[in-house]
C-alpha positions as CSV (number, residue, x, y, z in Angstrom):
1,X,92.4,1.3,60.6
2,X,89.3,-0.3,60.5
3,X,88.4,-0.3,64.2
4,X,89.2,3.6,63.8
5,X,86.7,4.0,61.1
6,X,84.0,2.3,62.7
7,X,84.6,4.2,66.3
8,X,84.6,7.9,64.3
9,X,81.3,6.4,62.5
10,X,79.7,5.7,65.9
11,X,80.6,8.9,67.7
12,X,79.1,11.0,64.5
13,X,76.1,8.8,64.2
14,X,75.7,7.2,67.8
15,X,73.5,4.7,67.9
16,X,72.0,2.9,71.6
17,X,73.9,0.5,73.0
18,X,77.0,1.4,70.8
19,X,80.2,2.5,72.7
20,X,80.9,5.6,70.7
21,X,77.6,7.1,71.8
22,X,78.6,6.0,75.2
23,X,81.8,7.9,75.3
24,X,80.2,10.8,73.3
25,X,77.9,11.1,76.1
26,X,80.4,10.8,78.7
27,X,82.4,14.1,77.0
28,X,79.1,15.9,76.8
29,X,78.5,15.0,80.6
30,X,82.0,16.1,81.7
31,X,81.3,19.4,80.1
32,X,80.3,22.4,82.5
33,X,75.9,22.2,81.3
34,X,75.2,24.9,79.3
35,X,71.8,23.5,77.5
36,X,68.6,23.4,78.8
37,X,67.4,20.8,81.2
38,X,65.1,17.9,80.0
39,X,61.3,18.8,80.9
40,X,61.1,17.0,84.4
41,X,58.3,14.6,85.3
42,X,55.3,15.9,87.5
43,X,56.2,15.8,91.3
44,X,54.6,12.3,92.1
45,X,56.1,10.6,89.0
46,X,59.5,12.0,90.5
47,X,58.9,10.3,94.0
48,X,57.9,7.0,92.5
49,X,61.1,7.2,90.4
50,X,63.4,7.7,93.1
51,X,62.0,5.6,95.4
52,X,62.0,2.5,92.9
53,X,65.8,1.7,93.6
54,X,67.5,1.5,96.7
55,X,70.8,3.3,95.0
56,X,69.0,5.7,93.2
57,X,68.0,8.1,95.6
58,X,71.6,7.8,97.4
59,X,73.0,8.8,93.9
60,X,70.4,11.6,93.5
61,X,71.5,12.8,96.9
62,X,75.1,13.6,95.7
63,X,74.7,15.4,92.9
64,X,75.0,18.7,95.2
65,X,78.2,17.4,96.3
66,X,79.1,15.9,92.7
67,X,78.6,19.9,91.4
68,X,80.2,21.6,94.1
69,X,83.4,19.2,93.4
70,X,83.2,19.9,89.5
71,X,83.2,24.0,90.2
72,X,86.0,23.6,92.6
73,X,88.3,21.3,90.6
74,X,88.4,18.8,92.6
75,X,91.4,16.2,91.1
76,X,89.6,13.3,92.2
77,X,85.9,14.1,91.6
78,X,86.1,11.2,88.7
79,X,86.8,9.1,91.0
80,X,84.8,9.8,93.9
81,X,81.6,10.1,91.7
82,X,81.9,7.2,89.4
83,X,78.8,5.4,90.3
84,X,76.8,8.8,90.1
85,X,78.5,9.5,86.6
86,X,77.4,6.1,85.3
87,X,74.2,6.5,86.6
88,X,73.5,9.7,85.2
89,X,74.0,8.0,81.6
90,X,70.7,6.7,81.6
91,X,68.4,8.4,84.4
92,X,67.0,11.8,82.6
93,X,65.4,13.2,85.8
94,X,68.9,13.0,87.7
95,X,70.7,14.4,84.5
96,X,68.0,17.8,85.1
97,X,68.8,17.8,88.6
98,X,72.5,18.0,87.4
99,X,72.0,20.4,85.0
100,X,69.7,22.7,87.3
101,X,71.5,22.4,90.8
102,X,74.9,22.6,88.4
103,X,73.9,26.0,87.2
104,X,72.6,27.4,90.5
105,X,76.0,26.4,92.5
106,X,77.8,28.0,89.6
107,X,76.5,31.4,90.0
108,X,76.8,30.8,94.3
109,X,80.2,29.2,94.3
110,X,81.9,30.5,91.7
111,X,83.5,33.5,92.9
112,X,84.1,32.3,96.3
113,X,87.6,31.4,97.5
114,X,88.7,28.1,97.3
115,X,88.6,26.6,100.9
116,X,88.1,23.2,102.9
117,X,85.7,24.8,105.4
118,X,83.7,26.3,102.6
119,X,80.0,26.6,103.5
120,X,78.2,28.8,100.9
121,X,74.9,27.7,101.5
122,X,74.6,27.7,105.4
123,X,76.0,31.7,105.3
124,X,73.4,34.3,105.1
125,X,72.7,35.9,101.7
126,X,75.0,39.0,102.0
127,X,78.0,37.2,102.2
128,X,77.6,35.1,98.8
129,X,77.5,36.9,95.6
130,X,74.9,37.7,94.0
131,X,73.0,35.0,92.0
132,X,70.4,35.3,89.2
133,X,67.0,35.2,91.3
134,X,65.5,32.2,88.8
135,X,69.2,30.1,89.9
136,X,67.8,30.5,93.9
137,X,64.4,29.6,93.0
138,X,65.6,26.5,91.1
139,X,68.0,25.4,94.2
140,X,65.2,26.0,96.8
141,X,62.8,24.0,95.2
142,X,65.7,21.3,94.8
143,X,66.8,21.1,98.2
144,X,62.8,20.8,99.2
145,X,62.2,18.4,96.8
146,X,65.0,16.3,98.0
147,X,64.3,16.6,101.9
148,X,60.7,15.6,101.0
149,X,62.3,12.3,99.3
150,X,64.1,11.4,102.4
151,X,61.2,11.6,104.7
152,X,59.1,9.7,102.2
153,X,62.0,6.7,102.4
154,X,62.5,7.1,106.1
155,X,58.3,6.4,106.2
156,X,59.0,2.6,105.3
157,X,62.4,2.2,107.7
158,X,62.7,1.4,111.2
159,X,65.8,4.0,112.2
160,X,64.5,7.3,110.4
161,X,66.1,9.6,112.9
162,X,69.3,10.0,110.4
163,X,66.9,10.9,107.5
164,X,65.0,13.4,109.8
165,X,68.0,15.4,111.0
166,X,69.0,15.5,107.6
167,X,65.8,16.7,105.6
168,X,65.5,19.4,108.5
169,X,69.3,20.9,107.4
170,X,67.9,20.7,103.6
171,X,64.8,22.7,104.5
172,X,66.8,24.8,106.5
173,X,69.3,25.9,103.4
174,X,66.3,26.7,101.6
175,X,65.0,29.1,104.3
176,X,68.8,30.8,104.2
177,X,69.0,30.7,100.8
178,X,65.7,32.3,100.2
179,X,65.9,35.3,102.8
180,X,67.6,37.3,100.1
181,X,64.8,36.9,98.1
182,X,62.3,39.5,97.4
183,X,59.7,39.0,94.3
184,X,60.1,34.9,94.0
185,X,60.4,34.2,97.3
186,X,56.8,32.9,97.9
187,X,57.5,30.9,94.8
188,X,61.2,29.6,96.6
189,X,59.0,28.1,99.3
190,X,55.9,27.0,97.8
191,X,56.2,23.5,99.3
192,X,57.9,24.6,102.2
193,X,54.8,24.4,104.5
194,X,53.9,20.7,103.4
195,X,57.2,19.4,103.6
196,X,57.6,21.0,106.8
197,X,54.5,19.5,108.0
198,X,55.8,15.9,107.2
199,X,58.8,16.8,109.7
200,X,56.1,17.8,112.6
201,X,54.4,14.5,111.4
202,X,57.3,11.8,111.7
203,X,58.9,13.1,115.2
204,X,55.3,13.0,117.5
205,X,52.2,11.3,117.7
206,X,49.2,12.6,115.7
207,X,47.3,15.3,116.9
208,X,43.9,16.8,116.5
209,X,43.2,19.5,113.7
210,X,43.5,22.8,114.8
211,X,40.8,25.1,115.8
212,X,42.2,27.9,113.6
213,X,45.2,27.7,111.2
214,X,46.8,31.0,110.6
215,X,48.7,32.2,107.8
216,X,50.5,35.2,106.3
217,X,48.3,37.9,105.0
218,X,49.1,38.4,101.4
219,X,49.4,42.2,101.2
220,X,46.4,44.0,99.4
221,X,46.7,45.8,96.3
222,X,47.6,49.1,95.8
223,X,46.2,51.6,93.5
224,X,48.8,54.5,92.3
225,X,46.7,57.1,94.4
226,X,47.1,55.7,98.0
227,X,49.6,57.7,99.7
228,X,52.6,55.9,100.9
229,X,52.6,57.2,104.8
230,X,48.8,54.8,103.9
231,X,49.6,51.7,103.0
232,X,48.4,49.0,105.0
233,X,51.2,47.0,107.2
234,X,50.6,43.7,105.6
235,X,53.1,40.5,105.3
236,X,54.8,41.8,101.9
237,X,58.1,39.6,101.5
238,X,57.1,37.1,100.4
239,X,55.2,38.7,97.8
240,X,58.0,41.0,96.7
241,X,57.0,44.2,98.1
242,X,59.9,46.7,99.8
243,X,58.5,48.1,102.7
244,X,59.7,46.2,105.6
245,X,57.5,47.3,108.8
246,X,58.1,45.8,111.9
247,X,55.1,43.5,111.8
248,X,53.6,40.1,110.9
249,X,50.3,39.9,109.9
250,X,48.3,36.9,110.1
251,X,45.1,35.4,108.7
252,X,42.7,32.2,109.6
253,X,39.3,33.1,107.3
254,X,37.7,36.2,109.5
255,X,40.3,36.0,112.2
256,X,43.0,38.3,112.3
257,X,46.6,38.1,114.1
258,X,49.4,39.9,113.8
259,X,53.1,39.2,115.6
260,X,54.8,42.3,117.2
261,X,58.8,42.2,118.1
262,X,58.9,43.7,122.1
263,X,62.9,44.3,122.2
264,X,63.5,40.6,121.9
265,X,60.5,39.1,122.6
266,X,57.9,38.1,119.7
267,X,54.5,38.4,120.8
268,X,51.4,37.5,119.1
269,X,47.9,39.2,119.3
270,X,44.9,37.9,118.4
271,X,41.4,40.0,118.1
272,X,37.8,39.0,117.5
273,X,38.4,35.7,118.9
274,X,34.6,33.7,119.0
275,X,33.2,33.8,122.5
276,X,33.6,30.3,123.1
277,X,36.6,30.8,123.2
278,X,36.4,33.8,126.1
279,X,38.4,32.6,129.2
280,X,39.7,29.8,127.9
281,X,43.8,29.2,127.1
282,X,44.9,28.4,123.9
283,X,48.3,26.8,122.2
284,X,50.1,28.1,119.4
285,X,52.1,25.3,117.1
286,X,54.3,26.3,114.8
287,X,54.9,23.8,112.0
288,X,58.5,25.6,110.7
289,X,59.5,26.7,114.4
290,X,62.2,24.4,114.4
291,X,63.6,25.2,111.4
292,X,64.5,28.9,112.6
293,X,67.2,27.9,115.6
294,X,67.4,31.9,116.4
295,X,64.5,31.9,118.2
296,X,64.2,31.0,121.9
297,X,60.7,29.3,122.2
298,X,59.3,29.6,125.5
299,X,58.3,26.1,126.7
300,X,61.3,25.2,124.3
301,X,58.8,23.0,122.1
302,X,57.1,25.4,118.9
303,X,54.8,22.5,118.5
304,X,53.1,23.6,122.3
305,X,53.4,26.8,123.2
306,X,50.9,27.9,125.7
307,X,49.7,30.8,126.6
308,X,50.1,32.4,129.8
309,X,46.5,34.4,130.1
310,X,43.0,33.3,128.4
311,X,41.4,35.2,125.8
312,X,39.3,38.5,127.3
313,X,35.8,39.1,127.1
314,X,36.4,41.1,123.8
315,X,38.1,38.3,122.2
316,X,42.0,39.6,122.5
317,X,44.6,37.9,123.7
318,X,48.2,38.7,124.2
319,X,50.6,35.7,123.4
320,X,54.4,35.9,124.0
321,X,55.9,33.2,122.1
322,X,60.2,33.3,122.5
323,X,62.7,35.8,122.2
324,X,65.6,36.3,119.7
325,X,68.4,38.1,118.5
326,X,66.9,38.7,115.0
327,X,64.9,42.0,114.2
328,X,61.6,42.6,112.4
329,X,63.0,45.5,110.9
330,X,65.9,44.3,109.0
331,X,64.7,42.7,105.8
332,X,66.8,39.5,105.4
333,X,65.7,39.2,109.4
334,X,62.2,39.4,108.7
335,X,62.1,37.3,106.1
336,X,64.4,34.4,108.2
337,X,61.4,35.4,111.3
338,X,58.4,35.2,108.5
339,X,59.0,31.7,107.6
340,X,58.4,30.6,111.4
341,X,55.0,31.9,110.9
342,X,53.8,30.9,107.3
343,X,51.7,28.5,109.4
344,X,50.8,29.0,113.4
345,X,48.1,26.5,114.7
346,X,45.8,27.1,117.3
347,X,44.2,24.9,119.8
348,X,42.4,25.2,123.1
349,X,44.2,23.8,126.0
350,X,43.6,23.9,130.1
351,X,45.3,25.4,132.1
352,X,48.6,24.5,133.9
């Protein structure tokens, strides 16, 4: 009767290290989250942290999994997760993740049918239900986040290329995920470029800075009296606006581009080019080309793409860079096409 006594006192009035407050916590843990997540730490405090333990960023790497088995009622998730579920006892930053990624797959998974071959997030936006823009955000920035901690890791290890092909499917859920995204899209992929970049980095040797670095044009402001049939074709999905023309537009400080769809072929065009340039041929990279596997990139490498005629005396040039089945006209198309060219590098090169 005693013993009883004392265990109700410590699961009212749970104290640390007492095993009441560990089995209150457990219960609390079990339960679907419904409270707000802890503040996390700033980005580089979040890198040290995982990276301090060897198990703690394969733990942190299944809480996707260790969700998705919750929401489905999985019979053995207990067991299969019993290291993460001790673990998430006393790590606060994996406990957010949880709580976060938790809610997210919640409002993607929940109303999907029950099946082994379930992919939600590798399907295009119109075939999930709708989710609560702020829950997409929150899982694009995770699955970034995460595929930025695995290239980190596979820095200091001699056999990366596991780590690689993984952080490339991580970024590449984010791009999917995101497509249906309209005004907090741009904030979806805020690190996309960067982590992106660190892919580029780890599979070839260093390269030179480019000559110009292009990148979307945010779309200019529009006052109430500008006529629709007026507005200026400018990059606008990211930035939430609804018009979708058929048209990328690029900028690299006074240099302009813009990439046309020809059938299936994406061509760039470049104007006002300096006249150094004049008569000379130039390669396109394209830091995120790899992460968009519908296009058909001629020379079959996005990181060289050369082009097939030198820059005129006026400064032009006409740049076909691949074909693919996509269109610029459909929205969720143009966004999945847009994110190939949040970056494109340019660099002189000789000819063939």
């Amino acid at each position: 009767m005693s013993n009883h006594s004392n265990y109700e006192s410590e699961m009212n009035q749970p104290h640390p290290g007492s095993s009441g407050g560990l089995a209150r916590w457990l219960q609390e843990l079990m339960l679907p989250p419904n409270a707000p997540a802890p503040s996390p730490s700033s980005p580089g405090e979040q890198l040290t942290l995982l990276q301090s333990h060897d198990d703690h960023l394969l733990l942190y790497q299944q809480i996707p999994d260790f969700c998705e088995s919750l929401i489905k009622h999985d019979d053995h998730v207990y067991l299969r997760f019993a290291g993460l579920i001790y673990h998430l006892i006393g790590c606060s930053l994996c406990r957010s993740a949880y709580v976060e990624t938790y809610a997210a797959l919640k409002k993607t998974l929940g109303n999907q049918p029950r099946s082994p071959e379930q992919e939600a997030l590798l399907r295009p936006p119109a075939t999930v239900p709708p989710a609560p823009a702020r829950s997409l955000v929150h899982l694009c920035q995770a699955l970034i986040r995460q595929a930025e901690l695995l290239l980190r890791r596979a820095e200091h290890e001699p056999k990366r290329e596991d780590a690689l092909v993984a952080a490339r499917q991580l970024l590449q859920r984010a791009i999917r995920l995101s497509a249906g995204l309209t005004q907090q899209r741009e904030q979806a992929l805020h690190d996309l470029v960067r982590v992106a970049s660190l892919v580029t980095t780890s599979e070839g040797p260093p390269r030179e800075p480019p000559l110009y670095a292009y990148e979307l044009r945010q779309p200019r402001p529009v006052t109430r009296s500008v006529r629709r049939s007026v507005l200026p074709l400018a990059s606008a999905s990211l930035s939430g606006q609804q018009a979708t023309p058929a048209v990328i537009l690029l900028q690299a400080g006074p240099y302009e581009g813009r990439i046309v769809q020809e059938g299936d072929l994406l061509v760039l065009f470049l104007q006002g080019l300096p006249a150094e340039l004049h008569g000379h041929y130039l390669e396109a990279a394209l830091p995120l080309g790899t992460l968009v596997e519908a296009v058909e990139w001629f020379g079959g490498n996005p990181q060289a793409i050369r082009s097939p005629e030198t820059v005129d005396s006026q400064g032009q040039l006409r740049f076909p860079l691949g074909r693919t089945s996509l269109q610029l006209s459909k929205p969720e198309e143009r966004n999945m096409l847009e994110v190939a060219f949040m970056r494109l590098e340019l660099r002189p090169c000789q000819p063939w």
